[in-house]
C-alpha positions as CSV (number, residue, x, y, z in Angstrom):
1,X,13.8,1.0,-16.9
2,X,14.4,0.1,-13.6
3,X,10.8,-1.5,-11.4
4,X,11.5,1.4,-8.9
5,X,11.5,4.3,-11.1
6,X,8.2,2.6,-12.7
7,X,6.8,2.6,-9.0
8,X,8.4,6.1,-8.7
9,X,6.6,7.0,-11.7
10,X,2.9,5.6,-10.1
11,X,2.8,6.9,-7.0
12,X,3.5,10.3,-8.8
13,X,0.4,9.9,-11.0
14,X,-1.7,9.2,-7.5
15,X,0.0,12.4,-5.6
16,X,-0.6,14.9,-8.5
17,X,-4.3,13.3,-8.2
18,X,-5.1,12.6,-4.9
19,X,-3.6,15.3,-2.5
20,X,-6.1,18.3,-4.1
21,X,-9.0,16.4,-2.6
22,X,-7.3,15.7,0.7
23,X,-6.2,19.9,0.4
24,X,-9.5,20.7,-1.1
25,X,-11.0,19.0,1.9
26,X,-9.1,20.9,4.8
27,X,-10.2,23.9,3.2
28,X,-13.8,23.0,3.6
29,X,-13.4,21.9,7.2
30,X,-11.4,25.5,7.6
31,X,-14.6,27.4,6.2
32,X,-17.3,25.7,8.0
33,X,-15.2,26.5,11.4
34,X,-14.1,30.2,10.2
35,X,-17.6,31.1,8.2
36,X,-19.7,29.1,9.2
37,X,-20.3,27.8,6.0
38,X,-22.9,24.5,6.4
39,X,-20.9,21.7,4.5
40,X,-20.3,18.7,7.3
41,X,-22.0,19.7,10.2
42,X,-25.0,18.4,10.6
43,X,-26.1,20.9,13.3
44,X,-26.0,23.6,10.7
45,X,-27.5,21.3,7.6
46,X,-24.0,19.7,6.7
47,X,-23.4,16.5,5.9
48,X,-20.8,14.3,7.9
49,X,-21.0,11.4,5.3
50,X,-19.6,14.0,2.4
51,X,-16.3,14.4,4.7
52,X,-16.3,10.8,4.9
53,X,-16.1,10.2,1.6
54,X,-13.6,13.0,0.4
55,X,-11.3,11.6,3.4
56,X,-11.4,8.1,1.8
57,X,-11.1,9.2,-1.6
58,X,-7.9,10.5,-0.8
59,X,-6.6,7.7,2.0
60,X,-7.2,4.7,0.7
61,X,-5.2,5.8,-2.4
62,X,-2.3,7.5,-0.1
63,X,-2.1,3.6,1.1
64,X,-0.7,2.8,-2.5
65,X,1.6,6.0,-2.3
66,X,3.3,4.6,0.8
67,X,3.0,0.9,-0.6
68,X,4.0,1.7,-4.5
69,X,8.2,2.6,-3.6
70,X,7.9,0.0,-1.3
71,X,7.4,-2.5,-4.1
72,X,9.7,-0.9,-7.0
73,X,12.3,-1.2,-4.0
74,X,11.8,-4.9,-3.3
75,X,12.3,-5.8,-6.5
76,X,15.2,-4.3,-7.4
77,X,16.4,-6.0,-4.2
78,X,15.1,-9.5,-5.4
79,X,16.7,-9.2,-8.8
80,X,19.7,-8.4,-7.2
81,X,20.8,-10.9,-4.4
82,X,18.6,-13.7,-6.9
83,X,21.5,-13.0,-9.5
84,X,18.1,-13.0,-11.7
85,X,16.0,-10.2,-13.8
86,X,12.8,-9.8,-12.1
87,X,10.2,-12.2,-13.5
88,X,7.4,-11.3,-16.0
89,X,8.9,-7.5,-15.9
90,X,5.9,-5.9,-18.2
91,X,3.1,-7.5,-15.9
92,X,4.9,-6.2,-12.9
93,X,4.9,-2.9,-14.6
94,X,1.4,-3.4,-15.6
95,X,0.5,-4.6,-12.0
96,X,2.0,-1.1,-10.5
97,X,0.1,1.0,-12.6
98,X,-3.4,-1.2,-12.5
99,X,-2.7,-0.3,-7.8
100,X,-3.0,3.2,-8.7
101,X,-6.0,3.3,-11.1
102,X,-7.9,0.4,-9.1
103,X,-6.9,3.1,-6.0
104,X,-9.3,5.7,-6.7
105,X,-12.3,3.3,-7.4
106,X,-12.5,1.3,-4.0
107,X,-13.0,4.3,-1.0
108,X,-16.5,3.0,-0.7
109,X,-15.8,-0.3,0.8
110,X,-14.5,1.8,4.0
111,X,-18.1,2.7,4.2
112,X,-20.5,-0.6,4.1
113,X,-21.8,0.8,7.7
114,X,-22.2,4.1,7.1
115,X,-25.6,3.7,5.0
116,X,-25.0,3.1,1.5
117,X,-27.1,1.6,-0.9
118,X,-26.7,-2.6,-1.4
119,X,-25.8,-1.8,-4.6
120,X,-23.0,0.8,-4.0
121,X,-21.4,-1.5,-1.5
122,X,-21.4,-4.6,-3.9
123,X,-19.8,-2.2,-6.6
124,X,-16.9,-1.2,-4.3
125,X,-16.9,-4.9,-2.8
126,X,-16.5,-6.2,-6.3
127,X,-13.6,-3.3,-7.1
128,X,-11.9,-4.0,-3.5
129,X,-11.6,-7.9,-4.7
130,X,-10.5,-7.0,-8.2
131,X,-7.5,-4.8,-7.0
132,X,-6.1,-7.8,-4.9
133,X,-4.9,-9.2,-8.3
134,X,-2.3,-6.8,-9.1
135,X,-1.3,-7.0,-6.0
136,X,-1.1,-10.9,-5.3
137,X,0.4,-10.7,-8.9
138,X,3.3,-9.0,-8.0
139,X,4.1,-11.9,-4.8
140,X,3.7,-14.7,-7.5
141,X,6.5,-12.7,-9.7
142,X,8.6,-11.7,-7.0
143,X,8.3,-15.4,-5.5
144,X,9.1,-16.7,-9.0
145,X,12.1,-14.7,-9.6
146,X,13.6,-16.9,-6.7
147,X,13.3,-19.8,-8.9
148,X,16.4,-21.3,-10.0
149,X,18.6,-18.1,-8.3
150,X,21.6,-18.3,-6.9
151,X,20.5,-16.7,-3.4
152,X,22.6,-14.8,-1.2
153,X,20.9,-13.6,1.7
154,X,22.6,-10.3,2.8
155,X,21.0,-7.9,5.3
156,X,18.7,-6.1,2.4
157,X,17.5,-9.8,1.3
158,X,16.0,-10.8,4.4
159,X,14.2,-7.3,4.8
160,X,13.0,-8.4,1.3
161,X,11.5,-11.6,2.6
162,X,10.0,-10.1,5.1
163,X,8.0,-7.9,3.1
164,X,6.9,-10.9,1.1
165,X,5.8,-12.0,4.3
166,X,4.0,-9.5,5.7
167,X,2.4,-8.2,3.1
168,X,0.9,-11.3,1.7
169,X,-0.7,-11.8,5.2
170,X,-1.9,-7.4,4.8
171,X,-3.4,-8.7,1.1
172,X,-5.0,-11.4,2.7
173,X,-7.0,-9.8,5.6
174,X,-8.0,-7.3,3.0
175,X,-9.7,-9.6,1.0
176,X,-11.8,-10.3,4.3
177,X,-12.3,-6.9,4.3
178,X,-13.7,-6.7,1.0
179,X,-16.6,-9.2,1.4
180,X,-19.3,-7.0,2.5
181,X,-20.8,-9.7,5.4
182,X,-17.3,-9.8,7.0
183,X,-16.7,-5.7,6.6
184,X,-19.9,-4.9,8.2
185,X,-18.8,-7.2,11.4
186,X,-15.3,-6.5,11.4
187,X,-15.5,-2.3,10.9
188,X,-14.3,-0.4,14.2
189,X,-12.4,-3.4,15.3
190,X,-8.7,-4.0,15.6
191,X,-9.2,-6.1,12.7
192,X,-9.0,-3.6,10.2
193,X,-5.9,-2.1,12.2
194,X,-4.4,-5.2,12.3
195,X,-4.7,-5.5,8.0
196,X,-3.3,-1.6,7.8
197,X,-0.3,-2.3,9.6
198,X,0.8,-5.6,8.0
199,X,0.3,-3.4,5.2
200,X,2.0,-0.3,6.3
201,X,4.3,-1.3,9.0
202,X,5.1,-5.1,7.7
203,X,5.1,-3.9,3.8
204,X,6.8,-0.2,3.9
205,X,8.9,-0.4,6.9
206,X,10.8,-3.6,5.2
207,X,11.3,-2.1,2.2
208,X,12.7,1.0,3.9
209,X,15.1,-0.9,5.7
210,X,16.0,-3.3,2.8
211,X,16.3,0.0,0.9
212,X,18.5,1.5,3.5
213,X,20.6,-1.1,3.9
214,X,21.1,-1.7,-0.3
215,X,21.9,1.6,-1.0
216,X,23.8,2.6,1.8
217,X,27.3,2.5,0.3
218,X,25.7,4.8,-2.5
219,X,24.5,6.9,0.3
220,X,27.4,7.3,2.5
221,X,30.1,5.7,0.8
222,X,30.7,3.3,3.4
223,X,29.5,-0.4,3.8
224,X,27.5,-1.6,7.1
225,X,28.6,-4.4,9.4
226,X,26.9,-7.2,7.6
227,X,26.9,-9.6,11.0
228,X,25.1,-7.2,12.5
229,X,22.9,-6.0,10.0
230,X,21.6,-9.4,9.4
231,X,21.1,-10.1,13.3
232,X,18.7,-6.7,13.5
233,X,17.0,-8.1,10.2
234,X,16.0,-11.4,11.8
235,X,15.2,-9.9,15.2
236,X,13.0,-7.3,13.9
237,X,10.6,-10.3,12.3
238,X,10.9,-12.4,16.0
C-alpha cells in the first residue's frame, strides 16, 4: 500500500481522537461565558491551567495531522523521481504510526513553566525526546532511498528536498525544546515560533507544493511549465 495512504490512514486515527477534546473544550469555554459555570476562570474558582492542558492535548497532536500527509506525500515523491522503492518501507510505516501514538503523550512539555511537578516535566521531557526517533527515522530512509538512484530533479523533487531540509532543522530545534533547562529559557520567545514554522511552513507547505505539482496532470489533465516550475521551487528556498 502506498506510504501516503498509510500517512492518510494516521492522521485519521489522531482526528477521530483528538478533535472531541479540542470540541469538548470550546464547549466548556461556551458554558463558563453563557452560565457562568466555574471551569477556567479563576475569578469564579476555575482553573486556567485545565484549559491549558486540554488545548495542548489536542494541538500538539493536530501538529502531526498537518505533518503526517506531508510525509506519505514526500515519499511517494522520493520513490518516484529516485527510480527507487522507498527504503526500509515497514519501519517507515511503523515510524508514521509510532508520530501519532507518541502525539498524545508529550502536551506537557509545552508546559515546563506553567508549574508542574519536576517529575511530570522529566516524564514529558523524556517522551518529547523519544518521539524525535520516528521522526529523524523517517529523514535517514528518505535520505537513503537517494542512494544509488537515478535522480531527476523535476519541479516536485526539489519541493521534496526542501522539506528534507526544513524539517530536519524543525526536528532539531525541537529537540532543544525538549530538554527542560533550555524549554524553561526558551518558552514565550520566537524560539519556539521559529521550530513551529520550520515545522509547519518549511515541512507542510513543501509537501503541498511538491504534491501539487506531482499530481497535477491527475488533477487537471494538463502538465505545468517545468522551466518555470522549477525556477519558483528554487526561489521559494532563497
Amino acid at each position: 500500500m502506498p506510504l501516503f495512504v498509510w500517512s492518510i490512514y494516521a492522521v485519521s486515527v489522531v482526528m477521530i481522537l483528538a478533535t472531541p477534546v479540542l470540541a469538548m473544550s470550546l464547549l466548556l469555554v461556551v458554558v463558563e461565558r453563557w452560565f457562568g459555570v466555574p471551569i477556567f476562570n479563576p475569578n469564579n474558582g476555575g482553573d486556567p491551567l485545565l484549559f491549558q492542558h486540554l488545548f495542548w492535548f489536542y494541538s500538539h497532536p493536530a501538529v502531526y495531522i498537518m505533518i503526517l500527509p506531508a510525509m506519505g506525500v514526500i515519499s511517494e515523491v522520493f520513490a518516484c523521481f529516485a527510480r527507487r522503492r522507498v527504503f526500509g518501507y515497514a519501519f517507515m510505516v511503523y515510524a508514521m504510526l509510532m508520530i501519532g501514538v507518541v502525539g498524545f503523550m508529550v502536551w506537557g512539555h509545552h508546559m515546563v513553566v506553567a508549574g508542574q511537578s519536576p517529575l511530570a516535566n522529566l516524564i514529558f521531557s523524556f517522551r518529547a525526546v523519544s518521539g524525535a526517533g520516528p521522526a529523524a527515522s523517517k529523514v535517514f530512509n528518505l535520505t537513503a532511498t537517494l542512494y544509488r538512484g537515478q535522480i531527476t530533479y523535476e519541479a516536485p523533487m526539489l519541493y521534496a528536498f526542501g522539506f528534507v531540509g526544513l524539517f530536519t532543522m524543525g526536528g532539531l530545534t525541537g529537540l532543544f525544546l525538549a530538554s527542560i533547562p533550555i524549554d524553561v529559557q526558551a518558552t514565550d520567545t520566537y524560539f519556539v515560533i521559529a521550530h513551529f514554522h520550520y515545522v509547519m511552513v518549511g515541512g507542510t507547505v513543501s509537501a503541498f507544493f511538491a504534491a501539487l505539482h506531482f499530481w497535477w496532470s491527475k488533477i487537471t489533465g494538463r502538465m505545468y511549465p517545468e522551466t518555470w516550475a522549477r525556477f519558483a521551487a528554487v526561489l521559494m528556498y532563497f
